[in-house]
N, C-alpha and C positions, 0 to 999 in steps of 0.2 A: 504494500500500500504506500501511496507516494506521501508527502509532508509538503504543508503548504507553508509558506514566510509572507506573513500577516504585517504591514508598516503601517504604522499610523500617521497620516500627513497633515492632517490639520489641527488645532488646538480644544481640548473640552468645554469651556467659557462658554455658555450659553449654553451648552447642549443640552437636549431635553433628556428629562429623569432614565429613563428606560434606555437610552443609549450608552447614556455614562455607565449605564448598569451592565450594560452588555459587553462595554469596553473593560471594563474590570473582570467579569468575568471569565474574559478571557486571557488576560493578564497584561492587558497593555493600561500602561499609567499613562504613558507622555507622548509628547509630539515625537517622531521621528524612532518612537522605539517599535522593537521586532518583537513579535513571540514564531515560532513554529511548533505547527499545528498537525492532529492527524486529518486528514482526506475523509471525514464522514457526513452522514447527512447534517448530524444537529449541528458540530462545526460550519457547515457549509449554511445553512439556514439562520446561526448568528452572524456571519462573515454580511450575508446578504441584508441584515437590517442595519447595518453600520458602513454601508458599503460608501457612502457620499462622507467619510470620512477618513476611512483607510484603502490602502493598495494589495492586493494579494495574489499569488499565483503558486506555481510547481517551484522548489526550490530543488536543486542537484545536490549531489555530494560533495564533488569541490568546495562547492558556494559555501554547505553548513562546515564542513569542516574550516577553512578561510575562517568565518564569522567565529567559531568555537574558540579559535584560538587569537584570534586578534580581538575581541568586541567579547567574552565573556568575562562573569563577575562572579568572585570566588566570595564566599562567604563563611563561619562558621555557624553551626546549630547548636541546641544546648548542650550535646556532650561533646561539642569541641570538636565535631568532623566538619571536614571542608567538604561544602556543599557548592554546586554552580548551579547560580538564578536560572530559572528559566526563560529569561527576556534578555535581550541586546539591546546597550542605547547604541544608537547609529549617528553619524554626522548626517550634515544636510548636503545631498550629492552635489560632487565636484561635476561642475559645469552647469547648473539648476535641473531643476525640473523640465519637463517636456514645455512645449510653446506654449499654450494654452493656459500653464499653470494649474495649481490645485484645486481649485472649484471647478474641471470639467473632465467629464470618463476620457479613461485611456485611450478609449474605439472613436472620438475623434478629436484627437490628438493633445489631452490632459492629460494630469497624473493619478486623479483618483479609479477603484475599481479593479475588476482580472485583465492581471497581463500575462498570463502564462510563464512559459518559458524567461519572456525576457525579463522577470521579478531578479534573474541570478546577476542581470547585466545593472542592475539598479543597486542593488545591495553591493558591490564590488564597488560603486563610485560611491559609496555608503559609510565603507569600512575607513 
């Protein structure tokens, strides 16, 4: 089963109740951060109510490995093991966003929304 990489582009400030709700529970806090996710429906069905606020698509193995080790955060737990977050802060991509900017889908020619594949070539000018 493939893994999606979930970015959040725009900021929470005004967002209505049920989205912020949505966006925590999938573990994204802030502008610009990642989680990766698994490929299922109820995943895909919350991805789809927050979708005018973050970016998503198929992430490879390069990509997650890359991000794992440059962009992860080690942390301890109560009995003192090193645990790694499940989220990535990301920078804000070298060279901007696509033309259009973040208030318009991918499909013509924004940032927000599914981009498949090329989510690996976004995270790379990310890291």
């Amino acid at each position: 089963m493939s893994k999606l990489a979930v970015i959040q582009l725009r900021g929470s400030i005004g967002v209505q109740k049920i989205i912020k709700d949505t966006l925590t529970l999938l573990g994204i806090n802030r502008k610009h951060g990642c989680v990766i996710l698994e490929n299922n429906q109820s995943t895909l069905g919350m991805i789809k109510k927050i979708g005018s606020y973050v970016t998503w698509g198929e992430i490879n193995e390069d990509t997650l490995k890359l991000l794992q080790e440059k962009r992860s955060i080690k942390a301890k737990d109560k009995e003192q093991k090193e645990v790694i977050k499940p989220f990535f802060r990301l920078h804000p991509p070298i060279g901007g966003f696509e033309r259009k900017g973040i208030k318009k889908p991918f499909t013509i020619g924004g940032a927000l929304g599914y981009r498949g594949n090329k989510i690996n070539d976004l995270i790379k000018r990310m890291i």
